[in-house]
N, C-alpha and C positions, 0 to 999 in steps of 0.2 A: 504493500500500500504506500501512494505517495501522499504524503500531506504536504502543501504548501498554503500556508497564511503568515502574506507576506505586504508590504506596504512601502511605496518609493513615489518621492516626486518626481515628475515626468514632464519634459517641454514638448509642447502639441500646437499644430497650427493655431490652434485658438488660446491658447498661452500655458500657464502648467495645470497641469493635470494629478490626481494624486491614483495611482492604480493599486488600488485596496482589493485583495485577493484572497480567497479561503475556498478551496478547492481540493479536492481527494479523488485519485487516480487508483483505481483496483489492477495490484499485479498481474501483465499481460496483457492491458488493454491495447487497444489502438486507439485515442482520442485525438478530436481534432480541435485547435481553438480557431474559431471563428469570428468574426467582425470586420468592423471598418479599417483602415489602413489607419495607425494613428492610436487604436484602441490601447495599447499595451503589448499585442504579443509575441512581440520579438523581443522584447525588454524580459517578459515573461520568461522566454527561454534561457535568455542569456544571463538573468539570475538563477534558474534553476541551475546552469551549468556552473556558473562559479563564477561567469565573466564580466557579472555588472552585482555589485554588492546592493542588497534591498538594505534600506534604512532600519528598517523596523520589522522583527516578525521573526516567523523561523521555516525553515522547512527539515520535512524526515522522510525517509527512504526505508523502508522495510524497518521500520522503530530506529534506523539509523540516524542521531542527527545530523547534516550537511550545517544547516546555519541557524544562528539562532543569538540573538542580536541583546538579550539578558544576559547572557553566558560567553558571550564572545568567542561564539563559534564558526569558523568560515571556510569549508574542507575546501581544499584546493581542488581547483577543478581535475587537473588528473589524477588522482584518488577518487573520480567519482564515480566511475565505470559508466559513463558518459559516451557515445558514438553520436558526433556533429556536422550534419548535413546540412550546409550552406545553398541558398541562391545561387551564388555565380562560381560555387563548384571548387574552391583555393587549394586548384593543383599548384604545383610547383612546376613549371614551363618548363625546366631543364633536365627532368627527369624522366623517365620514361613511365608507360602505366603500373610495370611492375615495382619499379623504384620508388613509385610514390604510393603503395600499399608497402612496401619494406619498411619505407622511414616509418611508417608507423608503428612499427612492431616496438614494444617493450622491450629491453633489456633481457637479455635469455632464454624471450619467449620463441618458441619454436617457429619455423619457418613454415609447417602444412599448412598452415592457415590459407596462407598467400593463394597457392594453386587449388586449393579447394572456393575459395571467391572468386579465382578465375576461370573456374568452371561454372561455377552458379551463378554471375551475372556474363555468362556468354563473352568474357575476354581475352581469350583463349590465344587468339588471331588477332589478339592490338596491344600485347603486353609488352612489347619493345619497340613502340612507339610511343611519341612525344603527344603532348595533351592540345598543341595550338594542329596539328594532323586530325582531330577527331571533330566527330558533330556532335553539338551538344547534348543529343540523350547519352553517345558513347562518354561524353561525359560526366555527366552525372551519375550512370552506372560506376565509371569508376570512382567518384565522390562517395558514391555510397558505398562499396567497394572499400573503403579505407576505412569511414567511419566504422563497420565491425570487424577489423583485422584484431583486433585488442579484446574482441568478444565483450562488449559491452553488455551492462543489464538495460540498458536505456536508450534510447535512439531518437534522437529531435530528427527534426524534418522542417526546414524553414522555407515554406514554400519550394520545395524543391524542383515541382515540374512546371511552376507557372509560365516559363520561356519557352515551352516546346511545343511542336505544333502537336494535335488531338493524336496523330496515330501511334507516334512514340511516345506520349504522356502516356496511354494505355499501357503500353508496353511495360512502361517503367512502374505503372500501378500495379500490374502483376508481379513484377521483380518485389516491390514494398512487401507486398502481402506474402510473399514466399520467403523472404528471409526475416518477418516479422515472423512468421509462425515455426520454423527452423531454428531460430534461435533463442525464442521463445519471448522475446523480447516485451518489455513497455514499450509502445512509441506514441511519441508527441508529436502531428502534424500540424503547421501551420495550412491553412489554407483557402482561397475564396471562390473553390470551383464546388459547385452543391453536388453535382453528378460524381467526383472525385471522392465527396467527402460519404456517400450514400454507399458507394463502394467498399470505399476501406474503415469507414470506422464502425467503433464499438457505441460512441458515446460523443458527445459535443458539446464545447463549453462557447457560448456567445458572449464575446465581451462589447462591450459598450461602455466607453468614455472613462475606462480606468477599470470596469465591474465588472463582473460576470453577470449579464442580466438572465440570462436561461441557460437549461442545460436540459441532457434527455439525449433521447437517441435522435437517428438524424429522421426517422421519420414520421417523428414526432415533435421535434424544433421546428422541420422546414414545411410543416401543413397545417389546417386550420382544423382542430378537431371538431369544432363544430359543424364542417363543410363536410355532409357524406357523397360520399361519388364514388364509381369502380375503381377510377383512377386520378390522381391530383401530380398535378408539378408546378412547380416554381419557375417564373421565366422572366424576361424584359421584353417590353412592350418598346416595339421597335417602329411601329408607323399605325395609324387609324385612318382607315381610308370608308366614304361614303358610297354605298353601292344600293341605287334604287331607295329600298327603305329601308336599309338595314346597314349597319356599319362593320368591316372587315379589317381584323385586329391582327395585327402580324404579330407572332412572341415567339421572342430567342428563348428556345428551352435544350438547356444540356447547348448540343452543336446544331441545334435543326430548329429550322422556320416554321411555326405552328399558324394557322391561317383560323380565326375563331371567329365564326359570325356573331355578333352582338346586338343588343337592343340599342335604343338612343340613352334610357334609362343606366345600364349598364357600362356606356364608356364618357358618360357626362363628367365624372371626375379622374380620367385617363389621359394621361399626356404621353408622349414618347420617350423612355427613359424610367418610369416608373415600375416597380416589382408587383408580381399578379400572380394567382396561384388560377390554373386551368386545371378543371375537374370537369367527372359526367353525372349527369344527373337523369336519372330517366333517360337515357342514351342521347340525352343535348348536352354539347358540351357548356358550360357556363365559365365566366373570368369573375374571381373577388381581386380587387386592389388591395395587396398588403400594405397595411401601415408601421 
């Protein structure tokens, strides 16, 4: 179990912010923190890890304490059995892909590691090549690739696939889910793709302006329980166009254009650019505007 209830002031486009947190992670999950750009949670992470000190608060790890700010506790981050998967991937340019799953090896620890993740993430055929030679899912498999060479209990994930186009983000959500379950790992996803997060999590925490406003599974955060229908998604409302009497609601859902006839009633408080949940009802589809 992770407990973190933790408390840091924070500079935000709208000036500071104080992100007051009290959240618990069941050993093995997958969870994802969710929100706006700005909310906390890469700060989030980066205190879990070691790399940005919270003011106030504590965090534990399996009854272990990491930090804890009455006791003047602050485990350094490599003691934390920690695996850190960055955005833009911080290979090391001059190394090759296997050199830069080497450097990470611990002090004495054995070497099978290495060729057993480069069989598991398909590296097989680009391990003595250089990292500016690769495209970016082949790298970020190798970013992931390092982060568990050291066999972490823990696994961040800081948006990892947000720069890749849909067909190798899949790819690499499969890789996620197979050495999440392999090594039996926690892992902590950052991320803002609903379709991504409906795939691979267990659980999701929603932050908003510092807080965790909701949590729950993901399909149960990202629908209206009150709205019954065979099926519901979540999408953006990308253009409303007038046809005859009836108005034709185009919505980004997942990667695909949904085309939803509407009443006048129904798209009177709809602009382009606003979130909407498309469900069926008595086999008519219907749109609510989430607020």
């Amino acid at each position: 179990m992770i407990v973190l209830h933790i408390q840091k002031k924070l500079q935000s486009a709208d000036g500071t912010m104080l992100l007051d947190l009290n959240l618990k992670i069941k050993k093995g999950q997958l969870v994802t923190l969710y929100g706006a750009s700005g909310a906390g949670k890469t700060s989030t992470l980066r205190m879990f890890s070691g790399l940005l000190p919270p003011e106030k608060g504590n965090i534990t790890v399996n009854k272990v304490t990491w930090f804890n700010s009455d006791k003047k506790i602050n485990l350094k981050p490599q003691l934390r059995k920690i695996g850190y998967v960055f955005q833009d991937y911080a290979l090391f340019p001059h190394m090759s892909v296997k050199q830069n799953l080497e450097f990470a090896l611990q002090k004495n620890q054995p070497k099978d590691i290495i060729q057993e993740l480069l069989t598991i993430m398909e590296l097989d055929k680009l391990q003595n090549r250089k990292p500016d030679t690769l495209s970016g899912g082949q790298k970020q498999r190798v970013a992931l690739a390092r982060a568990l060479v050291q066999k972490p209990e823990i696994l961040l994930l800081d948006e990892p696939l947000s720069a890749l186009d849909t067909e190798i983000r899949i790819k690499l959500q499969n890789y996620i889910l197979r050495v999440h379950k392999k090594y039996h790992l926690t892992t902590i996803l950052i991320s803002h793709d609903i379709g991504e997060i409906y795939k691979l999590s267990d659980w999701v925490f929603v932050f908003q302006n510092g807080i965790i406003a909701q949590e729950g599974k993901p399909s149960e955060v990202f629908t209206d329980k009150k709205l019954s229908g065979k099926f519901k998604f979540k999408g953006e409302v990308l253009a409303i166009e007038k046809d005859d009497v009836v108005y034709i609601v185009s919505v980004l859902i997942f990667n695909e254009i949904v085309k939803v006839i509407a009443q006048e009633s129904e798209i009177k408080n709809l602009s382009p650019g606003d979130t909407v949940l498309v469900a069926s009802k008595a086999f008519n589809p219907i749109i609510l505007k989430v607020e």
